[in-house]
TIRODREN-548092 format. One record per residue (C-alpha): residue number from 0; residue in three letters; x, y, z. Coordinates in steps of 0.1 Angstrom, whole numbers, m for minus. Example, Ala and Ser with C-alpha at 12.3 -4.5 7.8 and 13.67 -1.06 7.14 Angstrom:
<nodes>
+-----+-----+-------+-------+-------+
|   i |  aa |     x |     y |     z |
+-----+-----+-------+-------+-------+
|   0 | ALA |   123 |   m45 |    78 |
|   1 | SER |   137 |   m11 |    71 |
+-----+-----+-------+-------+-------+
</nodes>
This chain:
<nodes>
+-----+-----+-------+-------+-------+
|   i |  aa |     x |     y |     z |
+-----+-----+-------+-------+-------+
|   0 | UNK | m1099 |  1021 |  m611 |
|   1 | UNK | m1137 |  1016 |  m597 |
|   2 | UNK | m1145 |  1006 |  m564 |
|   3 | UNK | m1171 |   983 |  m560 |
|   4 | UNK | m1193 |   979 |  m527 |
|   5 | UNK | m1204 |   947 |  m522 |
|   6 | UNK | m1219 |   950 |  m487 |
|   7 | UNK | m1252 |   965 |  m481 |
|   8 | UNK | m1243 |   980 |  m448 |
|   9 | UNK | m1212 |   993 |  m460 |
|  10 | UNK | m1233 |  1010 |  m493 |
|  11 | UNK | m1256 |  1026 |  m464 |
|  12 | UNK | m1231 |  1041 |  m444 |
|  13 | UNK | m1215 |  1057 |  m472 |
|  14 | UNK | m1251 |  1068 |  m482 |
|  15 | UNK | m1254 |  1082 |  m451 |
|  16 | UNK | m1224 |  1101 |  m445 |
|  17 | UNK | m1231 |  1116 |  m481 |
|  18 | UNK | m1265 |  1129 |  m472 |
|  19 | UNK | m1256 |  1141 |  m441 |
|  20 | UNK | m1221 |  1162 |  m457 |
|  21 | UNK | m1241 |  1171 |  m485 |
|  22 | UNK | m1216 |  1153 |  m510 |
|  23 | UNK | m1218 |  1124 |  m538 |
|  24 | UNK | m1205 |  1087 |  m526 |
|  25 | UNK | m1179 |  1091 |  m537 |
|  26 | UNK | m1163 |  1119 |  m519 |
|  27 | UNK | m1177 |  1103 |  m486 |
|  28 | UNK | m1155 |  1074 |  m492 |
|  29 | UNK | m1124 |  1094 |  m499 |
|  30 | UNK | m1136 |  1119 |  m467 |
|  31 | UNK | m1141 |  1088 |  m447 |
|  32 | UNK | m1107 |  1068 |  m455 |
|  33 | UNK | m1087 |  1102 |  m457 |
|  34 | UNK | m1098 |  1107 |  m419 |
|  35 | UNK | m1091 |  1074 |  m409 |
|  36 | UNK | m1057 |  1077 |  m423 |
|  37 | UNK | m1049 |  1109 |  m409 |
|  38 | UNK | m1063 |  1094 |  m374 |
|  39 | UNK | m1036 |  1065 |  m377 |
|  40 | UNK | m1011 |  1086 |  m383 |
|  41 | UNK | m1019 |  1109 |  m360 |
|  42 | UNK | m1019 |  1079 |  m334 |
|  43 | UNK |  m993 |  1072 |  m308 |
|  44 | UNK |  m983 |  1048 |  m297 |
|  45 | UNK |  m988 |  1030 |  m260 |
|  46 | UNK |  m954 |  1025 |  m256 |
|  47 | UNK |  m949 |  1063 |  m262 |
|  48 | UNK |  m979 |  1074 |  m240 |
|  49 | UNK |  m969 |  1053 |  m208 |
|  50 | UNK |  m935 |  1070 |  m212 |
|  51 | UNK |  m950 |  1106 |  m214 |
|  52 | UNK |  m973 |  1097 |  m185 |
|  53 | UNK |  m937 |  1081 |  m163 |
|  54 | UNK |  m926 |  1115 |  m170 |
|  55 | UNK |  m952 |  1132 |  m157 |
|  56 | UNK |  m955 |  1112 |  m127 |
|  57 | UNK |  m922 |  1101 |  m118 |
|  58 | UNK |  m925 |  1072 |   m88 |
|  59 | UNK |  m910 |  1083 |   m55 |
|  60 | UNK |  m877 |  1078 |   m46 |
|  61 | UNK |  m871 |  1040 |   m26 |
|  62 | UNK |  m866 |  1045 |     9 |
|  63 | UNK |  m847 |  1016 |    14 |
|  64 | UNK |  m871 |  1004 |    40 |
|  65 | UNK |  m885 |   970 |    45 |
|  66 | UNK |  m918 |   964 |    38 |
|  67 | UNK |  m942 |   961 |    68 |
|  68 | UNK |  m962 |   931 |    62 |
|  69 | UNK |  m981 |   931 |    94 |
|  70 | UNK |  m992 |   970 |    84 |
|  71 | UNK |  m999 |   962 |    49 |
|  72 | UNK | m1020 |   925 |    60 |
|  73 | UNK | m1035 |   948 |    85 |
|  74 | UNK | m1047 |   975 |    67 |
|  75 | UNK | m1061 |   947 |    36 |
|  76 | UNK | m1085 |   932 |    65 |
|  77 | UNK | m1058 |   897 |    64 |
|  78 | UNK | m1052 |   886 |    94 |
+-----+-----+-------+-------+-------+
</nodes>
């Protein structure tokens, strides 16, 4: 089934990434949308990173002490 590139700048860039690889057209359209696919997959998600990064840095344990608002308004420059 053919392709057709309508856009001008889309034609370019797929111009340009031939020239530059050395390849026809259409192999820099299946290069480009084979790494972008690969990229997604490869992807992870935010949810999963945050996790890996909670594991990493675990928060402290609570102290079970009250916070000291006078300290904290203190140190902020509030009065």
């Amino acid at each position: 089934m053919p392709l057709y590139i309508k856009d001008d700048v889309t034609a370019e860039l797929v111009a340009e990434l031939a020239v530059l690889r050395g390849i026809s057209k259409q192999d820099a359209v299946k290069l480009a949308v084979r790494a972008e696919l690969q990229r997604l997959a490869e992807a992870v998600p935010l949810r999963d990173r945050l996790a890996a990064f909670r594991a990493r840095h675990p928060l402290p344990a609570p102290t079970g002490l009250p916070a000291d608002k006078a300290f904290f308004d203190d140190l902020s420059g509030n009065l």
